[in-house]
MOPAC internal coordinates of N, CA, C and O (Angstrom, degrees):
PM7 1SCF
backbone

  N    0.0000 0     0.00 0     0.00 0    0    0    0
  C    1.4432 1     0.00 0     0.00 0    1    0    0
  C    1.5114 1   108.62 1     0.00 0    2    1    0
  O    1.2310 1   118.42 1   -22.05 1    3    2    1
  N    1.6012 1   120.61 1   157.95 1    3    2    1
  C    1.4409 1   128.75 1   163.30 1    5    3    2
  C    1.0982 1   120.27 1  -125.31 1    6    5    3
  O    1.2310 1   114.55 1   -47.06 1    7    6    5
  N    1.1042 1   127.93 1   132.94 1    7    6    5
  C    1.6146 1   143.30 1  -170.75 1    9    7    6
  C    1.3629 1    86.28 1   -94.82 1   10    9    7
  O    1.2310 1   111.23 1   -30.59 1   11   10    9
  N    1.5123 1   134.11 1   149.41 1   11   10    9
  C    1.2414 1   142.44 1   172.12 1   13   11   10
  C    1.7699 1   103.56 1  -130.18 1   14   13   11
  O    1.2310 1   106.75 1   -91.42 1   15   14   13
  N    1.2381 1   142.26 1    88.58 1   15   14   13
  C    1.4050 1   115.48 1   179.42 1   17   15   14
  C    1.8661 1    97.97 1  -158.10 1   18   17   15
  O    1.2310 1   128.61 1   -54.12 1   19   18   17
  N    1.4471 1   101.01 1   125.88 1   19   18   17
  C    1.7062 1   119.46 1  -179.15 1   21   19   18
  C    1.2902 1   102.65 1   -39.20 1   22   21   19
  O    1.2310 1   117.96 1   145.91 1   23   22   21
  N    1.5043 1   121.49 1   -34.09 1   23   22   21
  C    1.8214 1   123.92 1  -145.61 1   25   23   22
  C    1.2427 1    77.91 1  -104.63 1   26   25   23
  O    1.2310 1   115.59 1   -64.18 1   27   26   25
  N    1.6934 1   125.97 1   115.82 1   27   26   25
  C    1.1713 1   127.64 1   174.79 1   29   27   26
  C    1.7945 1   110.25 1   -65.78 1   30   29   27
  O    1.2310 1   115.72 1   143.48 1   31   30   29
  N    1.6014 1   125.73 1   -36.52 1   31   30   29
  C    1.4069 1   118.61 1   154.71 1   33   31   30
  C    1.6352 1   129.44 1   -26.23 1   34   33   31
  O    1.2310 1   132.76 1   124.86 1   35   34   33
  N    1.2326 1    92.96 1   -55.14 1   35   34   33
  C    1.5614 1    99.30 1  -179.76 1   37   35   34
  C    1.2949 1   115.34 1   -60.43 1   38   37   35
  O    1.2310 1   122.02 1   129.06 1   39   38   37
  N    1.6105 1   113.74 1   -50.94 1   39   38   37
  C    1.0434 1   118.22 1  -163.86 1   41   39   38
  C    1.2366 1   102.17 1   -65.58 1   42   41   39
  O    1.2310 1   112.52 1    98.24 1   43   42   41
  N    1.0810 1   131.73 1   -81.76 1   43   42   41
  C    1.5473 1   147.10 1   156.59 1   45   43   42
  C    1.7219 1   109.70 1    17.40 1   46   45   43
  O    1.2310 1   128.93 1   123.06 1   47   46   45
  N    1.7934 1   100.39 1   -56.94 1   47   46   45
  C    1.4550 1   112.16 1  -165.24 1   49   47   46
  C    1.7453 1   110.33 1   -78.80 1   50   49   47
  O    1.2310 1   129.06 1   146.40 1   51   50   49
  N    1.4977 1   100.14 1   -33.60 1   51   50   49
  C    1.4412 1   102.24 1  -177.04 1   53   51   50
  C    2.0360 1    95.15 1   -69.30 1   54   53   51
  O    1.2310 1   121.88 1   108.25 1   55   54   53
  N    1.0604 1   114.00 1   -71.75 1   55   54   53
  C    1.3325 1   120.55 1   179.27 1   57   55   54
  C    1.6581 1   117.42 1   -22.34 1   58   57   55
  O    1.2310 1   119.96 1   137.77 1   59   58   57
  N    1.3688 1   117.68 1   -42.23 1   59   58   57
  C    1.5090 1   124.22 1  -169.00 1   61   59   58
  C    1.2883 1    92.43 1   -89.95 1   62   61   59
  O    1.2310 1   109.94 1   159.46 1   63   62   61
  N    1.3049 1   136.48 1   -20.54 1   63   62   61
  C    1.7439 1   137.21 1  -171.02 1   65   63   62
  C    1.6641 1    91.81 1   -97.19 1   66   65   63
  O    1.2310 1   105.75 1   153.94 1   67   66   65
  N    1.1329 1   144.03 1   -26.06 1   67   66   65
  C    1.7256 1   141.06 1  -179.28 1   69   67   66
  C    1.8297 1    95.01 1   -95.23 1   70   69   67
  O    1.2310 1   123.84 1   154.20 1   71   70   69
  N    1.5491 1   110.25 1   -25.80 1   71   70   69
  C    1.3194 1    67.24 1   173.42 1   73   71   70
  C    1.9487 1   112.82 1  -118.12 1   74   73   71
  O    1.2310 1   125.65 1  -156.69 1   75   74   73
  N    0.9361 1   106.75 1    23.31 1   75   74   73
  C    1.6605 1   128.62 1   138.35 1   77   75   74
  C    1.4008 1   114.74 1   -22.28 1   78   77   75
  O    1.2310 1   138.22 1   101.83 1   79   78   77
  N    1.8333 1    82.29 1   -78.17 1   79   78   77
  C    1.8553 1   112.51 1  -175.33 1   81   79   78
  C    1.8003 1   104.21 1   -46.06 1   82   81   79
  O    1.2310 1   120.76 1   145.63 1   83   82   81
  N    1.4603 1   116.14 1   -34.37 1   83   82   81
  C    1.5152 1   117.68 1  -170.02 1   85   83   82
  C    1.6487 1   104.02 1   110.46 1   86   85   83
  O    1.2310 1   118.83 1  -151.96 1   87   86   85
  N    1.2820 1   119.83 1    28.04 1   87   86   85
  C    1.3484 1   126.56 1  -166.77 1   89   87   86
  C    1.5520 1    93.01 1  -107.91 1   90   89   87
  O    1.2310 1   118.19 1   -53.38 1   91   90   89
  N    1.6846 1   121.05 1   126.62 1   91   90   89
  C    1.0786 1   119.19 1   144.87 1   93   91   90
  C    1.3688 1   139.77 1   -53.82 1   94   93   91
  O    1.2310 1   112.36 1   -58.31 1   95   94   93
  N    0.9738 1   132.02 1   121.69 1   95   94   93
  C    1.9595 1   132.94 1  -153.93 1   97   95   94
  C    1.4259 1   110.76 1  -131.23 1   98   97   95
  O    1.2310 1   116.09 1   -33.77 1   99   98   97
  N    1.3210 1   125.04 1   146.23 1   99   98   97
  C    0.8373 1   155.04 1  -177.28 1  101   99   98
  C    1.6099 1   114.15 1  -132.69 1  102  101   99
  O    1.2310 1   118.45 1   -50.80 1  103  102  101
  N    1.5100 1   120.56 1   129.20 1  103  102  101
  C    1.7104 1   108.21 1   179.30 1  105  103  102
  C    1.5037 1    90.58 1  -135.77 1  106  105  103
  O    1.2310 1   126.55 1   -30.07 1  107  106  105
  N    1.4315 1   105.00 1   149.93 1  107  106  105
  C    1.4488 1   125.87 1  -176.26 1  109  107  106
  C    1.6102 1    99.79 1  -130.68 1  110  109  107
  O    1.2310 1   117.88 1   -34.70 1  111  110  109
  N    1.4606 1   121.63 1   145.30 1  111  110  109
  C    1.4011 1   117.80 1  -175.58 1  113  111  110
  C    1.2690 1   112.54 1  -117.38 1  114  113  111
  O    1.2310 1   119.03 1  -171.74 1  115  114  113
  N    1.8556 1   119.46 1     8.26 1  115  114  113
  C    1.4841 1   122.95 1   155.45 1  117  115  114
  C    1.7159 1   108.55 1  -142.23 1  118  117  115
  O    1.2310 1   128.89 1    12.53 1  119  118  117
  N    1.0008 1   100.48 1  -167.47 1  119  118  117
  C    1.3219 1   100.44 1   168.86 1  121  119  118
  C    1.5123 1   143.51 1   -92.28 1  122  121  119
  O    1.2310 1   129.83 1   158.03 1  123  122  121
  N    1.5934 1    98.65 1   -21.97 1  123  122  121
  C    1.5062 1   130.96 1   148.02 1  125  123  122
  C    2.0498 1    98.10 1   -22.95 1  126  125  123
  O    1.2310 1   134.38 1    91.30 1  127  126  125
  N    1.6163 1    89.80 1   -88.70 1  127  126  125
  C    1.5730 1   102.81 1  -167.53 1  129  127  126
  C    1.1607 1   112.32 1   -73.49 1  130  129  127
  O    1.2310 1   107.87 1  -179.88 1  131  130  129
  N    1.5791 1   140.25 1     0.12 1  131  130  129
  C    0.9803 1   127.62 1   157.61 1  133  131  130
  C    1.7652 1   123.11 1   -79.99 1  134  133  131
  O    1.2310 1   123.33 1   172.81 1  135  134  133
  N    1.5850 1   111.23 1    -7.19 1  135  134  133
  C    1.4441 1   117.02 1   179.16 1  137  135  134
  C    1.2708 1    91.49 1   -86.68 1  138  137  135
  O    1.2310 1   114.79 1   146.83 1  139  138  137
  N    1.6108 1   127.47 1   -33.17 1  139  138  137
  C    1.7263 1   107.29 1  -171.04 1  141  139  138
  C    1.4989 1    96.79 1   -87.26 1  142  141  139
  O    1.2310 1   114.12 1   155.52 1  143  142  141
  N    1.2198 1   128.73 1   -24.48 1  143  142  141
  C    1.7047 1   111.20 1  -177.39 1  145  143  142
  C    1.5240 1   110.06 1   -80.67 1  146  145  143
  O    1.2310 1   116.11 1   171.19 1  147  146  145
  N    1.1802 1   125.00 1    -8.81 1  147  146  145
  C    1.4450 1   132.19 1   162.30 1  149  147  146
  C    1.6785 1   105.06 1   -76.06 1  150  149  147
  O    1.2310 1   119.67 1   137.02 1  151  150  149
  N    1.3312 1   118.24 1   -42.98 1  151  150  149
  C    1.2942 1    89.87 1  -160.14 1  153  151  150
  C    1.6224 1    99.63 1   -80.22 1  154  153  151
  O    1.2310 1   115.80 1   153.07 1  155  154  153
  N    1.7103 1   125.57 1   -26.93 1  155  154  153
  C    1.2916 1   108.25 1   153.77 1  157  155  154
  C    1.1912 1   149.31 1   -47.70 1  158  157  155
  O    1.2310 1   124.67 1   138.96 1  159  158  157
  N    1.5452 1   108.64 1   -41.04 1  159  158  157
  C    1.7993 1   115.25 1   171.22 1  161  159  158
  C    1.4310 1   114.83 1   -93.71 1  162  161  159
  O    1.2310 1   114.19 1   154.53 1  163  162  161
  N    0.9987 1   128.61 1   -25.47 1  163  162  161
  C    1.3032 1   103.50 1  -178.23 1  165  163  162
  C    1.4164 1   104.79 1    91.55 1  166  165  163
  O    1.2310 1    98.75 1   -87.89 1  167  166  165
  N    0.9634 1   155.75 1    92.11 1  167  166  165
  C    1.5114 1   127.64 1   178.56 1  169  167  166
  C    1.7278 1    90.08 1  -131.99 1  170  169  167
  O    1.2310 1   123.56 1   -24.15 1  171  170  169
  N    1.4128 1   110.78 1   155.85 1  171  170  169
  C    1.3553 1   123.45 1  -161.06 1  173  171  170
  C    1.6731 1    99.44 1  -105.80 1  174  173  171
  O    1.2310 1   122.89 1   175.73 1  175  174  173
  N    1.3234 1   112.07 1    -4.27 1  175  174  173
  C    1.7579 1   114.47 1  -171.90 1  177  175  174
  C    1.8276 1    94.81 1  -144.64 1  178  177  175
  O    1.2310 1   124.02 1   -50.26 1  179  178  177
  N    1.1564 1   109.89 1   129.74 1  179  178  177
  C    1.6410 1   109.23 1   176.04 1  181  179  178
  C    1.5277 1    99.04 1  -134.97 1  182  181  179
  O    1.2310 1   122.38 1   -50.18 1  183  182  181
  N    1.9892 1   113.05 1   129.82 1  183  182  181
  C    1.3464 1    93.81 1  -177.79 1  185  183  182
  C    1.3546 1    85.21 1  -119.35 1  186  185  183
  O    1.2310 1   124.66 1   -22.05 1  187  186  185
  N    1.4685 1   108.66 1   157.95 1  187  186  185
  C    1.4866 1   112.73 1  -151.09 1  189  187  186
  C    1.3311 1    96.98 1  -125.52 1  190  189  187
  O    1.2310 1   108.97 1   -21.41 1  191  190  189
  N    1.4381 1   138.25 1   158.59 1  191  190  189
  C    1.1789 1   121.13 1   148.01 1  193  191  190
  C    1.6733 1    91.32 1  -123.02 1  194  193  191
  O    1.2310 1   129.73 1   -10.44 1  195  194  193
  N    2.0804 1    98.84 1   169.56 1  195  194  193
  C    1.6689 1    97.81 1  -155.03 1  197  195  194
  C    1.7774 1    94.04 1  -108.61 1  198  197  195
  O    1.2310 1   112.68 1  -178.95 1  199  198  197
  N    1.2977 1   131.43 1     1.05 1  199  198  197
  C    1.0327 1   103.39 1  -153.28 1  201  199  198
  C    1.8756 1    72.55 1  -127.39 1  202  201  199
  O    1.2310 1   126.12 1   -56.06 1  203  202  201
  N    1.0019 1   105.84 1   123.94 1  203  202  201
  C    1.9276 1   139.95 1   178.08 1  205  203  202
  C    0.9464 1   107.05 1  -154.35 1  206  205  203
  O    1.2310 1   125.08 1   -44.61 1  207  206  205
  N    1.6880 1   107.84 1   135.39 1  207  206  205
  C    1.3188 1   111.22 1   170.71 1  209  207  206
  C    1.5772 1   117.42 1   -80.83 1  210  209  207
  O    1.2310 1   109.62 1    10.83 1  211  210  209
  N    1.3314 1   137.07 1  -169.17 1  211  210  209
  C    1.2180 1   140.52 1  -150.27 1  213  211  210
  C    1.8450 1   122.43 1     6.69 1  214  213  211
  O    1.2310 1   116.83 1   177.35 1  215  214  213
  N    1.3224 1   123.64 1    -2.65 1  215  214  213
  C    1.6158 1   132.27 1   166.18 1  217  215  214
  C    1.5437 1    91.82 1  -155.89 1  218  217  215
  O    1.2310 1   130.30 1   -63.53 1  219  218  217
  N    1.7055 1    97.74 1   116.47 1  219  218  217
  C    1.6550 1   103.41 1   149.65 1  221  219  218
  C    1.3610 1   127.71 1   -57.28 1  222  221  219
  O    1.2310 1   120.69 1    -5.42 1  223  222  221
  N    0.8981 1   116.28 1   174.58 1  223  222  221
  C    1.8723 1   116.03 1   171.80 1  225  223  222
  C    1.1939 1   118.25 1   -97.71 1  226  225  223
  O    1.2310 1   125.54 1   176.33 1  227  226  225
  N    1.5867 1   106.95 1    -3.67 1  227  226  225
  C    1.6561 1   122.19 1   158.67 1  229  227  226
  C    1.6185 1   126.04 1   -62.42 1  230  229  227
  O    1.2310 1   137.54 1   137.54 1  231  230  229
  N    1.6284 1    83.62 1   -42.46 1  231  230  229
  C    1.8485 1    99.20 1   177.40 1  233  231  230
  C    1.4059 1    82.08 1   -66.80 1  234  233  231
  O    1.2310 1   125.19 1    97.23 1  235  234  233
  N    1.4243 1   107.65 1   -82.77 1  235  234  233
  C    2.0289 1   124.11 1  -136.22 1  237  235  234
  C    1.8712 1    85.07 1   -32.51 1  238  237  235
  O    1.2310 1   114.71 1   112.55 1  239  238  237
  N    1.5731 1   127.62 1   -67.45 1  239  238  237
  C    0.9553 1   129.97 1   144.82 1  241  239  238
  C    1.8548 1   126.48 1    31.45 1  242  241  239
  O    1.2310 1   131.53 1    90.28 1  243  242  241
  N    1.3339 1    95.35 1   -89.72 1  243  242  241
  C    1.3148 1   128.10 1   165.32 1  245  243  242
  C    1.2410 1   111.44 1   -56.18 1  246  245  243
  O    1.2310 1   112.83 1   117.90 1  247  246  245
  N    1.2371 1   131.16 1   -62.10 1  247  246  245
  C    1.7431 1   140.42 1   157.77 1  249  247  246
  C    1.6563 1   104.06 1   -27.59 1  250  249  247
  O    1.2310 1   108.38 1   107.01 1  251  250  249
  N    0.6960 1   139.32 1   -72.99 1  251  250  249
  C    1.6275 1   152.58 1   -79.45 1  253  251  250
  C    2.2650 1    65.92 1  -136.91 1  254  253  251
  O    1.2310 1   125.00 1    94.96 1  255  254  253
  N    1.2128 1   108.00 1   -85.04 1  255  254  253
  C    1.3661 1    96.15 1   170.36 1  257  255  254
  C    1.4374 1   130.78 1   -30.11 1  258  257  255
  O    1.2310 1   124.09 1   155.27 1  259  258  257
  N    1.7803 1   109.76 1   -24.73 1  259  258  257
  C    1.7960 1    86.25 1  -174.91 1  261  259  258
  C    1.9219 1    87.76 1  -120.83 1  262  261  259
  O    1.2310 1   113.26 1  -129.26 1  263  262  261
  N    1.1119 1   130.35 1    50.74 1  263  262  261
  C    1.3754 1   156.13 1   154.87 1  265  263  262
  C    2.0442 1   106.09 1   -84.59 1  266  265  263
  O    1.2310 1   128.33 1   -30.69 1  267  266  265
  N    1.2839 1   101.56 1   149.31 1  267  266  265
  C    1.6522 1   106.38 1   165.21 1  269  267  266
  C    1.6240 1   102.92 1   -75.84 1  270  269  267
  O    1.2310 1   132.13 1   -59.36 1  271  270  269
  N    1.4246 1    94.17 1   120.64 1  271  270  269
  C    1.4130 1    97.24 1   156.20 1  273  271  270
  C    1.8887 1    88.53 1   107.87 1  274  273  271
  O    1.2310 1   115.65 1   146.42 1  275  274  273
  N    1.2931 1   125.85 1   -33.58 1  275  274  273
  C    1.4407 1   128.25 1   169.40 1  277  275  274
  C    1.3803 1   124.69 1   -21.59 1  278  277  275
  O    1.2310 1   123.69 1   122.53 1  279  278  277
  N    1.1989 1   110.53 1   -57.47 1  279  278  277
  C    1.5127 1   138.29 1  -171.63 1  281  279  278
  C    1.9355 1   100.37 1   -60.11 1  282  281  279
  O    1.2310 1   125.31 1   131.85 1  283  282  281
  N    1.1670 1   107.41 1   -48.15 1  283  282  281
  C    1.1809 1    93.06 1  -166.97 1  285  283  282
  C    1.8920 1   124.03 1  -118.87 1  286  285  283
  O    1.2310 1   137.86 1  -152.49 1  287  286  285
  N    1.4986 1    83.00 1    27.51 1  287  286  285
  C    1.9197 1   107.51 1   166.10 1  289  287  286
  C    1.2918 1   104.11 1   -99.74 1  290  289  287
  O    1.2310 1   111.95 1   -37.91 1  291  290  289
  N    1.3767 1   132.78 1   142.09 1  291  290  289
  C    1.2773 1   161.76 1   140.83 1  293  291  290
  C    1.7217 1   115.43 1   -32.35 1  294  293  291
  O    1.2310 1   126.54 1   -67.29 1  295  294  293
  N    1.0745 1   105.02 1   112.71 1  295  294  293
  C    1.6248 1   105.73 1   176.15 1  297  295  294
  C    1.3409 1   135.32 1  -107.21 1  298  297  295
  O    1.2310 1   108.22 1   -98.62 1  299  298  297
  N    1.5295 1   139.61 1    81.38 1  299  298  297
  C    1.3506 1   141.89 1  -136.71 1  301  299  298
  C    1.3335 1    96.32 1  -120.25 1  302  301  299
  O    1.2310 1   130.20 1   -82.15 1  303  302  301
  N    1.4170 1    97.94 1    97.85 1  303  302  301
  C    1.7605 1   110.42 1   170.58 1  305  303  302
  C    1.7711 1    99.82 1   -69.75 1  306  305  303
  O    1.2310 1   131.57 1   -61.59 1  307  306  305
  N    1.3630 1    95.26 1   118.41 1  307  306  305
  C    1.5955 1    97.86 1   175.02 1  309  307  306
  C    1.6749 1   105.88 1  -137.52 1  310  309  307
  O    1.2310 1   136.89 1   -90.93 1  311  310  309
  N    1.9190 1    84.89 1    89.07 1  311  310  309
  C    1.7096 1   102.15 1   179.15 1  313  311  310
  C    1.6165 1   123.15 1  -130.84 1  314  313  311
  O    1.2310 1   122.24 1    15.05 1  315  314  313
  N    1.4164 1   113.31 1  -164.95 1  315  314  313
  C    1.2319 1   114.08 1  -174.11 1  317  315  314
  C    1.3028 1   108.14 1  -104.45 1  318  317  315
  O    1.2310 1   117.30 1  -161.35 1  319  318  317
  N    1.4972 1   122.74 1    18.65 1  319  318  317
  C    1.3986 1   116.38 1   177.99 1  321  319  318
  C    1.5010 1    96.83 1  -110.19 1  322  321  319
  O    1.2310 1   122.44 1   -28.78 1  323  322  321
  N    1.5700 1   112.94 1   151.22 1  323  322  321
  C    1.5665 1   109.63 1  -161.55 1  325  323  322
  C    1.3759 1    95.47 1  -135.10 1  326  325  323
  O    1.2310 1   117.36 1   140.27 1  327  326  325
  N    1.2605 1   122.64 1   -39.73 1  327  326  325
  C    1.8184 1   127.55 1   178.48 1  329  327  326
  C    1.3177 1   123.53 1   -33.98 1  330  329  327
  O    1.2310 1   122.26 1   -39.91 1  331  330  329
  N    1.4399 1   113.28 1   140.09 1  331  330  329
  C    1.5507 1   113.66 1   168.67 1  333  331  330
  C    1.1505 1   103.76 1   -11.13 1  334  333  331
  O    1.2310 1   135.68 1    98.60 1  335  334  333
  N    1.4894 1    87.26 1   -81.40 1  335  334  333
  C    1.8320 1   111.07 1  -153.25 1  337  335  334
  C    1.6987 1   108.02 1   -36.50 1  338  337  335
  O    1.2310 1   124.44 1   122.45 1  339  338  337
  N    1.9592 1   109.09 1   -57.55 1  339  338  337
  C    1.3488 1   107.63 1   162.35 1  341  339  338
  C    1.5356 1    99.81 1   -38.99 1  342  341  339
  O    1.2310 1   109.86 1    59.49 1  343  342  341
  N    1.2646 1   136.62 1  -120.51 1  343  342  341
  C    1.4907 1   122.81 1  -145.57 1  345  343  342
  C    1.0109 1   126.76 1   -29.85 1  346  345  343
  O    1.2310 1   116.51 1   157.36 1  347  346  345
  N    1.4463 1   124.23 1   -22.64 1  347  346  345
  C    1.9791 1   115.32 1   176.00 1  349  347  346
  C    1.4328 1    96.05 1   -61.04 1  350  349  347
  O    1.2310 1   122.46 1   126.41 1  351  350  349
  N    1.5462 1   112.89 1   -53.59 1  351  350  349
  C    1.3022 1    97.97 1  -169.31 1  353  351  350
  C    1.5027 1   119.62 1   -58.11 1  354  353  351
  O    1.2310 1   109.98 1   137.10 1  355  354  353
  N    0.7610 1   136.42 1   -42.90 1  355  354  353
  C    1.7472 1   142.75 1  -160.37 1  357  355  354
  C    1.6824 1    92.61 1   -88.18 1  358  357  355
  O    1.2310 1   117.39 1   173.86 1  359  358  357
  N    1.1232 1   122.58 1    -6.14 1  359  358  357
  C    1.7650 1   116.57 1   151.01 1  361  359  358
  C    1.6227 1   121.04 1   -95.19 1  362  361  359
  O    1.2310 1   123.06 1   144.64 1  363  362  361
  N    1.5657 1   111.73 1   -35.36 1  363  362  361
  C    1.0849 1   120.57 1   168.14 1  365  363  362
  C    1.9631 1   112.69 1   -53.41 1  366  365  363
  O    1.2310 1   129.71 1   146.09 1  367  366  365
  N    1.4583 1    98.89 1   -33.91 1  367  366  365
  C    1.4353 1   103.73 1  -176.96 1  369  367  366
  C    1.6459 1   109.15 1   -95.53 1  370  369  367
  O    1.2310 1   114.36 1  -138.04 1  371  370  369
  N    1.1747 1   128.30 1    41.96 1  371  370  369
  C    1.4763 1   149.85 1   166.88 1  373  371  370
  C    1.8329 1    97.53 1    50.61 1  374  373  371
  O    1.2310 1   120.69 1  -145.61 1  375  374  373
  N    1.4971 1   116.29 1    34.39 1  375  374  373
  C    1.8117 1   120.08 1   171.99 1  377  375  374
  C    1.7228 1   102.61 1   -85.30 1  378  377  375
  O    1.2310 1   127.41 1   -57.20 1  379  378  377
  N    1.0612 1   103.35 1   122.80 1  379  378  377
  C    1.3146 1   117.33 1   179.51 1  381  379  378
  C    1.2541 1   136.07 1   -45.59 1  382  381  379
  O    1.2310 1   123.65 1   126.32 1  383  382  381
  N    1.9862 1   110.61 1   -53.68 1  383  382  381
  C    1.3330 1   148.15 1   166.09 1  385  383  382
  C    1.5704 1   113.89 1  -119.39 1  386  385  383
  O    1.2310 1   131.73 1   -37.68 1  387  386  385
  N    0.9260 1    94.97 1   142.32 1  387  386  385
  C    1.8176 1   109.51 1   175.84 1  389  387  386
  C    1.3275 1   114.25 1  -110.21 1  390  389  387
  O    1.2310 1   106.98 1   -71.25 1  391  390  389
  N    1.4858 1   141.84 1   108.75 1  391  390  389
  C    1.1602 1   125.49 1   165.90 1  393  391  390
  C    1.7209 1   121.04 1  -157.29 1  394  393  391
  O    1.2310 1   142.10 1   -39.02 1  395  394  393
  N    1.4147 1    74.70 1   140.98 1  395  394  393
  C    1.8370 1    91.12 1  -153.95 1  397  395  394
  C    1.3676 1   117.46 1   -74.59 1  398  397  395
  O    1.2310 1   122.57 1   -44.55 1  399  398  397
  N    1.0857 1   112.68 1   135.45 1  399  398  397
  C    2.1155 1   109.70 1  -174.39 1  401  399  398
  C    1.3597 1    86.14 1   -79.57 1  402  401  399
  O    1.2310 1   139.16 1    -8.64 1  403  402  401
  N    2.0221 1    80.45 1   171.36 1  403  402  401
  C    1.3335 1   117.16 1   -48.11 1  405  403  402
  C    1.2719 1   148.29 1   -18.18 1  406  405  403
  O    1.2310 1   118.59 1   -39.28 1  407  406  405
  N    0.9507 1   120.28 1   140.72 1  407  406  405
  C    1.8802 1    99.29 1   179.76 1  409  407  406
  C    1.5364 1    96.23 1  -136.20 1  410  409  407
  O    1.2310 1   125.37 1   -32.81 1  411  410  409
  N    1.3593 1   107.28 1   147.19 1  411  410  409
  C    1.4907 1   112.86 1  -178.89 1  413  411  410
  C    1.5237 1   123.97 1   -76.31 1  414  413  411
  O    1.2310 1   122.66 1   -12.32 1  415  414  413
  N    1.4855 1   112.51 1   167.68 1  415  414  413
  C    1.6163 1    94.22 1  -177.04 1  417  415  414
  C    1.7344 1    93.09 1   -82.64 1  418  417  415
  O    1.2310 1   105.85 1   161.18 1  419  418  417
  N    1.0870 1   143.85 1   -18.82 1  419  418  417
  C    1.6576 1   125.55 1   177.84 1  421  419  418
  C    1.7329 1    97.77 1   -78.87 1  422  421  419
  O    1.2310 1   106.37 1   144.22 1  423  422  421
  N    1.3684 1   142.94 1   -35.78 1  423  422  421
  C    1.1708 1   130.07 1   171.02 1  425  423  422
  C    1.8221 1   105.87 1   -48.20 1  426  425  423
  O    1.2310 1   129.61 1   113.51 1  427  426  425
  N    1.1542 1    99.08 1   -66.49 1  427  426  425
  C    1.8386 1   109.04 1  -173.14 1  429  427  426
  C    1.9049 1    93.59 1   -43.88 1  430  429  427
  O    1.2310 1   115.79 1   118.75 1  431  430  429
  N    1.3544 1   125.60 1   -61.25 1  431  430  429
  C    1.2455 1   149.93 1   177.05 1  433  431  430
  C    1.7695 1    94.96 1   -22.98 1  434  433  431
  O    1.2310 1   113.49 1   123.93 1  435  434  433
  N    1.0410 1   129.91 1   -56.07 1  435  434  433
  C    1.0588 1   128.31 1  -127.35 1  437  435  434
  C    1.5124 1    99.35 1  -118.98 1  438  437  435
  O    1.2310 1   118.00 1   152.64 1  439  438  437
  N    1.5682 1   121.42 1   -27.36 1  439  438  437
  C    1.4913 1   137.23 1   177.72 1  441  439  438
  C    1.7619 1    91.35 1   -69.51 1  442  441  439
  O    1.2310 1   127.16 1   139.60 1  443  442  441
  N    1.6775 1   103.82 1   -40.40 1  443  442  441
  C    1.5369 1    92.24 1  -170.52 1  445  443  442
  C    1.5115 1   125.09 1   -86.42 1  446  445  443
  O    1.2310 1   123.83 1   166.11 1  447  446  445
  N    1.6348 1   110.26 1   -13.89 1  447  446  445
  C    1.4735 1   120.53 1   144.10 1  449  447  446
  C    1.5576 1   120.00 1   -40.41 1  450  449  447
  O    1.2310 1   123.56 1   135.57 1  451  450  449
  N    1.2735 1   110.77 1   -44.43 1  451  450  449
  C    1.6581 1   110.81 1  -172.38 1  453  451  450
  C    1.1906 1   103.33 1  -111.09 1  454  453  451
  O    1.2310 1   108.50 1  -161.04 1  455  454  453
  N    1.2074 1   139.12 1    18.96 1  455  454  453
  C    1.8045 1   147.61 1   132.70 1  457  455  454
  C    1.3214 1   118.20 1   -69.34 1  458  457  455
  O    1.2310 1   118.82 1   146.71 1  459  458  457
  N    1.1653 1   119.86 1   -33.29 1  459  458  457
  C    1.5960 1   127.64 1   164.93 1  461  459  458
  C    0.9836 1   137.42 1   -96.80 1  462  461  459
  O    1.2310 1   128.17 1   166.90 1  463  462  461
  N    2.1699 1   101.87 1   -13.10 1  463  462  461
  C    1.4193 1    82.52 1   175.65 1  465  463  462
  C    2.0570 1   112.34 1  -101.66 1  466  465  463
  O    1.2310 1   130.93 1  -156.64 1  467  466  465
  N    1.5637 1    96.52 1    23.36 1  467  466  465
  C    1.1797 1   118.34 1   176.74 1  469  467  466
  C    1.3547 1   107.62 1   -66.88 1  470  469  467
  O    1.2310 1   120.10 1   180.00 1  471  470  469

């Protein structure tokens, strides 16, 4: 998995809680280095957050989809934007799940139940 999030806290916290779960993790603190640590690992689950400065997590997002191996990783925008409009976009940008922090570890728990049993 990849944690994607500017606020090295967050990132950090989601990452140490996935790999809790027994999840191998990976954390990136923009979106820049999360397209090169994707295109090295591979990761089958990417949780994104959308609001970075100089690359949204809409683009990296968007990137990350037209990458080998893009197409068939999981994309879990996990941000502070909650609005419609936020979710058209983060569907418009081929993200799978939308979900707004905080988010619990049985919320996270449960997106990744129905990521796998996809």
């Amino acid at each position: 998995m990849l944690v994607v999030d500017d606020h090295a806290d967050a990132a950090e916290g989601v990452g140490a809680l996935l790999s809790a779960m027994g999840h191998r993790v990976r954390v990136a603190y923009d979106a820049r280095q999360a397209l090169e640590i994707f295109r090295a690992f591979h990761p089958q689950v990417v949780f994104m957050d959308l609001d970075m400065p100089e690359m949204t997590g809409l683009e990296a997002a968007a990137r990350i989809r037209l990458m080998h191996g893009g197409t068939a990783c999981a994309i879990i925008a996990l941000t502070g934007w909650g609005s419609d409009a936020h979710r058209r976009l983060s569907r418009d940008a081929s993200i799978d799940y939308h979900v707004v922090k905080p988010a619990s570890a049985e919320k996270l728990q449960g997106i990744l139940r129905r990521v796998h049993a996809a």
